[in-house]
C-alpha positions as CSV (number, residue, x, y, z in Angstrom):
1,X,26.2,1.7,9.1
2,X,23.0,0.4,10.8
3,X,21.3,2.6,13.7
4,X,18.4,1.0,16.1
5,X,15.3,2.6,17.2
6,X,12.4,2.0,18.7
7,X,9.0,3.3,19.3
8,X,5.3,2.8,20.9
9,X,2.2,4.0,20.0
10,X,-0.4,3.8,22.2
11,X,-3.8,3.9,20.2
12,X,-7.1,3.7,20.9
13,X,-7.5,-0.1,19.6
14,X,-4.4,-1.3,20.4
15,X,-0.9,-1.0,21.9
16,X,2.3,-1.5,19.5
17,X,5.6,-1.3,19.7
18,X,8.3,-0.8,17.2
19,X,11.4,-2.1,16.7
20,X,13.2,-0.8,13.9
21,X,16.7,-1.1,11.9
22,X,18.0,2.1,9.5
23,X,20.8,1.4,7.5
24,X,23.3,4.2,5.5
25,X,25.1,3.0,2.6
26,X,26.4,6.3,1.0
27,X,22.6,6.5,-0.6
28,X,19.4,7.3,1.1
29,X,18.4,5.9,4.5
30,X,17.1,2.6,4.5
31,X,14.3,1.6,7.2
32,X,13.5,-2.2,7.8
33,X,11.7,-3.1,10.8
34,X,12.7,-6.0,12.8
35,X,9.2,-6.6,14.7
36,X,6.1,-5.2,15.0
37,X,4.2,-6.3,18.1
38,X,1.1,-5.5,19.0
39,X,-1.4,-5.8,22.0
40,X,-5.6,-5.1,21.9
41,X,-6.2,-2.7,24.8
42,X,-9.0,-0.6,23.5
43,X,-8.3,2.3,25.5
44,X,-11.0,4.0,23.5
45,X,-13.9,2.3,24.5
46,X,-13.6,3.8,27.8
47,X,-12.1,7.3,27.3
48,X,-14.4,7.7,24.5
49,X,-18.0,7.1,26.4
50,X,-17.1,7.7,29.9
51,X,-13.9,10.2,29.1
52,X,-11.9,8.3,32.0
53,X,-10.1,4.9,31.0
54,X,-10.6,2.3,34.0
55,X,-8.6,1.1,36.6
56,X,-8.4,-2.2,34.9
57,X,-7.2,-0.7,31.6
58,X,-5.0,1.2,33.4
59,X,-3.0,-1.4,35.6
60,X,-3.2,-3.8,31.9
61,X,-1.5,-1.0,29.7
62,X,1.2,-0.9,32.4
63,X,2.1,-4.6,32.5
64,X,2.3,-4.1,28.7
65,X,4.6,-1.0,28.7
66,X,6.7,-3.1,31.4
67,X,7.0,-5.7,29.2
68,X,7.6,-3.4,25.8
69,X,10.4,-1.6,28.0
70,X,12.3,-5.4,28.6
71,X,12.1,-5.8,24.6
72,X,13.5,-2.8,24.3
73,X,16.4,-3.0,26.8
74,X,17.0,-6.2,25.1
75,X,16.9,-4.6,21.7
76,X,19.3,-1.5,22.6
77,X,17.9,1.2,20.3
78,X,19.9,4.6,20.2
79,X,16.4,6.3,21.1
80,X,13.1,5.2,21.6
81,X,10.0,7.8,22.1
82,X,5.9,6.3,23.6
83,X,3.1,8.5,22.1
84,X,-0.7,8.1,22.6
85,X,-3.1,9.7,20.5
86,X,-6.6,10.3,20.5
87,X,-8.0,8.0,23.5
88,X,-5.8,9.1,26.3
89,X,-6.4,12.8,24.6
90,X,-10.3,12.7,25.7
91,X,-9.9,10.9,28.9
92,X,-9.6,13.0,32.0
93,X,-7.3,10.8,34.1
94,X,-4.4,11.4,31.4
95,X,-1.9,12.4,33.6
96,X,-2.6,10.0,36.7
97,X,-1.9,7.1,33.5
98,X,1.0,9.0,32.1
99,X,2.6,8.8,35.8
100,X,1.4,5.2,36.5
101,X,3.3,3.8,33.6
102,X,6.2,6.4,34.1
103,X,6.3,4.8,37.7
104,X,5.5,1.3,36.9
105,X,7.4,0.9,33.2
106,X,10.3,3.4,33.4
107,X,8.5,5.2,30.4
108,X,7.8,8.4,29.7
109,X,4.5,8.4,27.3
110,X,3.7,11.5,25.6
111,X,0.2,12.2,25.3
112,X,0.1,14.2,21.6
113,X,-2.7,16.5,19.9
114,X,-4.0,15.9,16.2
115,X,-2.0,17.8,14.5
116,X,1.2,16.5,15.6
117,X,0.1,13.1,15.0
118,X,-0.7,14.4,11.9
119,X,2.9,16.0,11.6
120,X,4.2,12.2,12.8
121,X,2.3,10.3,10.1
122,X,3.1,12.3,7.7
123,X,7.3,12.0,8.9
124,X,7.2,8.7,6.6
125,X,7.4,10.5,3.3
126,X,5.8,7.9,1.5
127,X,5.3,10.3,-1.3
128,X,8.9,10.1,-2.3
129,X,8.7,6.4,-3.9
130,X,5.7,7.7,-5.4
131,X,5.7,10.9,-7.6
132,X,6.8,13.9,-6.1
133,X,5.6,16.1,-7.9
134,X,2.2,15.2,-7.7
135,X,-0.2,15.7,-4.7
136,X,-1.3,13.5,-2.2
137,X,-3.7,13.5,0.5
138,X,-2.5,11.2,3.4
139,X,-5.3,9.4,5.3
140,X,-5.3,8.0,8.7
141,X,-7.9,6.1,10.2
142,X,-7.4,5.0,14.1
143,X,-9.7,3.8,16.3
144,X,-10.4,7.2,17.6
145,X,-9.6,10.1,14.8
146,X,-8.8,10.3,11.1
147,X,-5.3,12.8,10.5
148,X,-5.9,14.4,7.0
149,X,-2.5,15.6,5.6
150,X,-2.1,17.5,1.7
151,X,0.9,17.4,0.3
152,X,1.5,19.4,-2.9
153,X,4.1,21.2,-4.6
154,X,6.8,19.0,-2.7
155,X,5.4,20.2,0.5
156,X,2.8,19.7,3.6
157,X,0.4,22.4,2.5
158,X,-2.5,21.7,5.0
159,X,-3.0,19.3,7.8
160,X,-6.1,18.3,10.0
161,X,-7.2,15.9,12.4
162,X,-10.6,15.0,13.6
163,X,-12.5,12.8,16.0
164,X,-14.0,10.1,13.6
165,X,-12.7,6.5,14.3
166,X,-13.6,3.5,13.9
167,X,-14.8,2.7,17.0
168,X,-16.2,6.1,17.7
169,X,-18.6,5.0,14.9
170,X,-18.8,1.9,15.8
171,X,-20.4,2.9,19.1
172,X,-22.2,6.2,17.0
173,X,-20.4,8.3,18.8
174,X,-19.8,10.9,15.4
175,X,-22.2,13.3,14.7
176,X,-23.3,14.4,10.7
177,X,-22.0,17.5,12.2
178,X,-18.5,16.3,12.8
179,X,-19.1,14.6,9.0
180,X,-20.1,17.7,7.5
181,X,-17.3,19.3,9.2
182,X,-14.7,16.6,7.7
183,X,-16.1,16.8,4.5
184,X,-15.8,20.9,3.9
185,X,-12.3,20.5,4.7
186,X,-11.6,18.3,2.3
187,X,-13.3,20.1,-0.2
188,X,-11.5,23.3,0.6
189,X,-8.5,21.8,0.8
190,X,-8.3,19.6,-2.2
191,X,-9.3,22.9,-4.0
192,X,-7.1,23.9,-6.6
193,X,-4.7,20.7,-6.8
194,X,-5.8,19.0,-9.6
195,X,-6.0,15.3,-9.3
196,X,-5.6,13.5,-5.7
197,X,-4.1,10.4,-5.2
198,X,-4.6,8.9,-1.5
199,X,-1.8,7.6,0.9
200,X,-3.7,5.4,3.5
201,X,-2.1,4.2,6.9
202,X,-3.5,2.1,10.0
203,X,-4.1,-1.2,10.7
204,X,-7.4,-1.1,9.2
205,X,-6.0,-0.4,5.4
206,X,-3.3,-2.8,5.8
207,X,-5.7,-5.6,6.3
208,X,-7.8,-4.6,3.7
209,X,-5.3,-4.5,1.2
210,X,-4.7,-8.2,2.1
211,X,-7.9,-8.8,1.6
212,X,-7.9,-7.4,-1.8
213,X,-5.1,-9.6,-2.5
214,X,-3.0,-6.9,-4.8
215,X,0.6,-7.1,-5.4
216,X,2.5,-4.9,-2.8
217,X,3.2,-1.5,-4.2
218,X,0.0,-1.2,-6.2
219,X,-3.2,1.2,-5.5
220,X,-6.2,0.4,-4.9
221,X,-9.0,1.8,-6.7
222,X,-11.8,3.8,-5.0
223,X,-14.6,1.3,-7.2
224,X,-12.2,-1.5,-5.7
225,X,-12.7,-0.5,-1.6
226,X,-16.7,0.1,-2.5
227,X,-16.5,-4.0,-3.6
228,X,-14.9,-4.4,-0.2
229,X,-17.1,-2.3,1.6
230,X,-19.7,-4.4,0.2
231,X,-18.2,-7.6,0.6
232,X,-17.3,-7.0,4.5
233,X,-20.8,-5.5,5.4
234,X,-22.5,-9.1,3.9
235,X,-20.6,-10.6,6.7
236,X,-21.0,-10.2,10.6
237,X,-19.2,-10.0,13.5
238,X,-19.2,-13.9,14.0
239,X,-18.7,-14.7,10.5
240,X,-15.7,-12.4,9.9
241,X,-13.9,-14.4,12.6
242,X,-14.6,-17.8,11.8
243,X,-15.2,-17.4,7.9
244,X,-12.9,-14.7,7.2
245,X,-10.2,-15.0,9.7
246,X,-9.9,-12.0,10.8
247,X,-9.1,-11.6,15.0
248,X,-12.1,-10.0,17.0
249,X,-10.5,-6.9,17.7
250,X,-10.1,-5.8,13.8
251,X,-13.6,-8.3,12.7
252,X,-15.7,-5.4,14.6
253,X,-13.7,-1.9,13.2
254,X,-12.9,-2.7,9.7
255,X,-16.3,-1.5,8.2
256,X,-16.8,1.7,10.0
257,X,-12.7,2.6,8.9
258,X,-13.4,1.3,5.6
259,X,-16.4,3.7,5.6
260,X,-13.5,6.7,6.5
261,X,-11.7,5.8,3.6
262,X,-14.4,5.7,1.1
263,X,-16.1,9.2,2.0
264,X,-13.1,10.9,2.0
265,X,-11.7,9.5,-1.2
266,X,-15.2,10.5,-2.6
267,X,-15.4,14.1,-0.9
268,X,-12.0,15.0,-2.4
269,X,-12.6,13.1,-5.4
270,X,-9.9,10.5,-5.4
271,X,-9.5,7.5,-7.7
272,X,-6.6,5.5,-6.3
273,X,-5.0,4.8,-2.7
274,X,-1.7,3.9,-1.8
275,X,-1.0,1.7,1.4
276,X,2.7,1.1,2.0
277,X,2.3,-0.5,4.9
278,X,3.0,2.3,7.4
279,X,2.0,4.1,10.4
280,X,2.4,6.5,13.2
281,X,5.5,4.0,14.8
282,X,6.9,4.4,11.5
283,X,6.6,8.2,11.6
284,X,8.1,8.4,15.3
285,X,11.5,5.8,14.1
286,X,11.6,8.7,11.2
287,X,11.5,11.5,13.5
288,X,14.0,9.6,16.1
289,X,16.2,9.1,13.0
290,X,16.4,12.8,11.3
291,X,16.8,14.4,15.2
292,X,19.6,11.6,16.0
293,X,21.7,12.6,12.8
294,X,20.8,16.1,14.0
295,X,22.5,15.7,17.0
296,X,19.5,16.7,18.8
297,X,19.8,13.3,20.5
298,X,16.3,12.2,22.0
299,X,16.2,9.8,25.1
300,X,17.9,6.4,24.8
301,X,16.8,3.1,26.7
């Protein structure tokens, strides 16, 4: 049997959308996405400094949700469910947005807090191709906040998120308060688990696993992301487009999440990281599966 869903996540970098496949064959579920598409918006550089997001922004994110709501009319998903995270969370004009694109796109976008993002990331289970039996701190770096989520004993034993991002930093907009805060979190949290290894999700690790050029479903070593680190801050902004490739809209974020990565393996004392390729639209097609073969049937297209 194959079941379609759907989902959007609208970050603080960029707008995506989801389409996704899940296939039952008398064995587990099987999820295989059909297409990822995504669109720059950088909500974030307005909610964060000036707390509002522009007109401009506004009116833009609409067009895109208009044309995300054709693909997925076209696509017929059994559900489909819009969250945005921590951008449209700090800007004051949240709900005059979330009516704008209900009005203008025919979707309903849910404006979520850290710990359910947290609670959606963590929906992809990425632990269970791994070692289940071990624990696992999952890290997510946006563009706005970092979700924190310890899993141990076969469970999610502890969950935080908080407002470091990669463009939060990138505009020194985070506090050594806010670090300090992070890092005593960790530290208390990682308490008592024996050895960590790291699950790491967003854009910014996916690219910089590429970079590393590792063979997919292999860690990367903490000494192996300090090279990186290295590497990418030799470089800038002009050079890691033209010389490195990479599109202006990642070229300018990488370091500061790469930073994110590195302090928080360190501060919990982490030798390896993960990165299957996965996200916050992968957590919501997970949650829009398990509620569908509930029969707590979410919204449809």
């Amino acid at each position: 049997m194959i079941m379609r869903f759907a989902a959007i996540d609208v970050g603080s970098n960029a707008v995506r959308l989801l389409l996704s496949q899940v296939h039952e064959n008398g064995g587990p579920p099987v999820f295989k996405k059909d297409s990822l598409i995504r669109f720059p918006l950088r909500l974030g550089e307005d909610a964060f400094l000036v707390r509002r997001i522009s007109k401009e922004k506004t009116d833009q994110l609409v067009r895109v949700m208009s044309a995300f709501r054709s693909l997925i009319e076209a696509y017929a998903p059994l559900a489909f469910r819009a969250c945005a995270t921590s951008a449209m969370r700090e800007a004051d004009n949240r709900a005059e947005i979330v009516r704008e694109v209900r009005n203008g796109a025919g979707i309903d976008l849910e404006v979520v807090d850290g710990r359910t993002e947290a609670e959606i990331i963590y929906a992809n289970h990425s632990e269970r191709a791994l070692n289940e039996e071990a624990a696992y701190l999952y890290i997510d770096v946006g563009g706005g906040s970092t979700q924190l989520t310890l899993f141990a004993d076969g469970r999610s034993v502890d969950s935080r998120s908080f407002n470091i991002g990669a463009i939060r930093i990138l505009k020194e907009l985070v506090s050594k308060a806010q670090w300090r805060e992070m890092k005593n979190w960790i530290q208390d949290a990682a308490r008592g688990w024996g050895p960590l290894t790291a699950i790491g999700s967003g854009g910014n690790i996916n690219k910089i696993f590429m970079l590393a050029g590792k063979k997919v479903g292999r860690p990367l070593s903490y000494k192996m992301l300090k090279e990186l680190f290295r590497f990418l801050s030799r470089y800038d902004f002009d050079e890691r487009v033209r010389l490195l490739g990479l599109r202006p809209d990642r070229a300018d974020v990488i370091v500061p999440a790469l930073r994110v990565f590195l302090q928080t393996m360190k501060w919990a004392d982490i030798e390896q990281i993960h990165v299957p390729f996965i996200g916050l639209p992968d957590g919501l097609i997970h949650q829009l599966y398990d509620k569908y073969k509930s029969g707590n049937r979410p919204a449809s297209a």
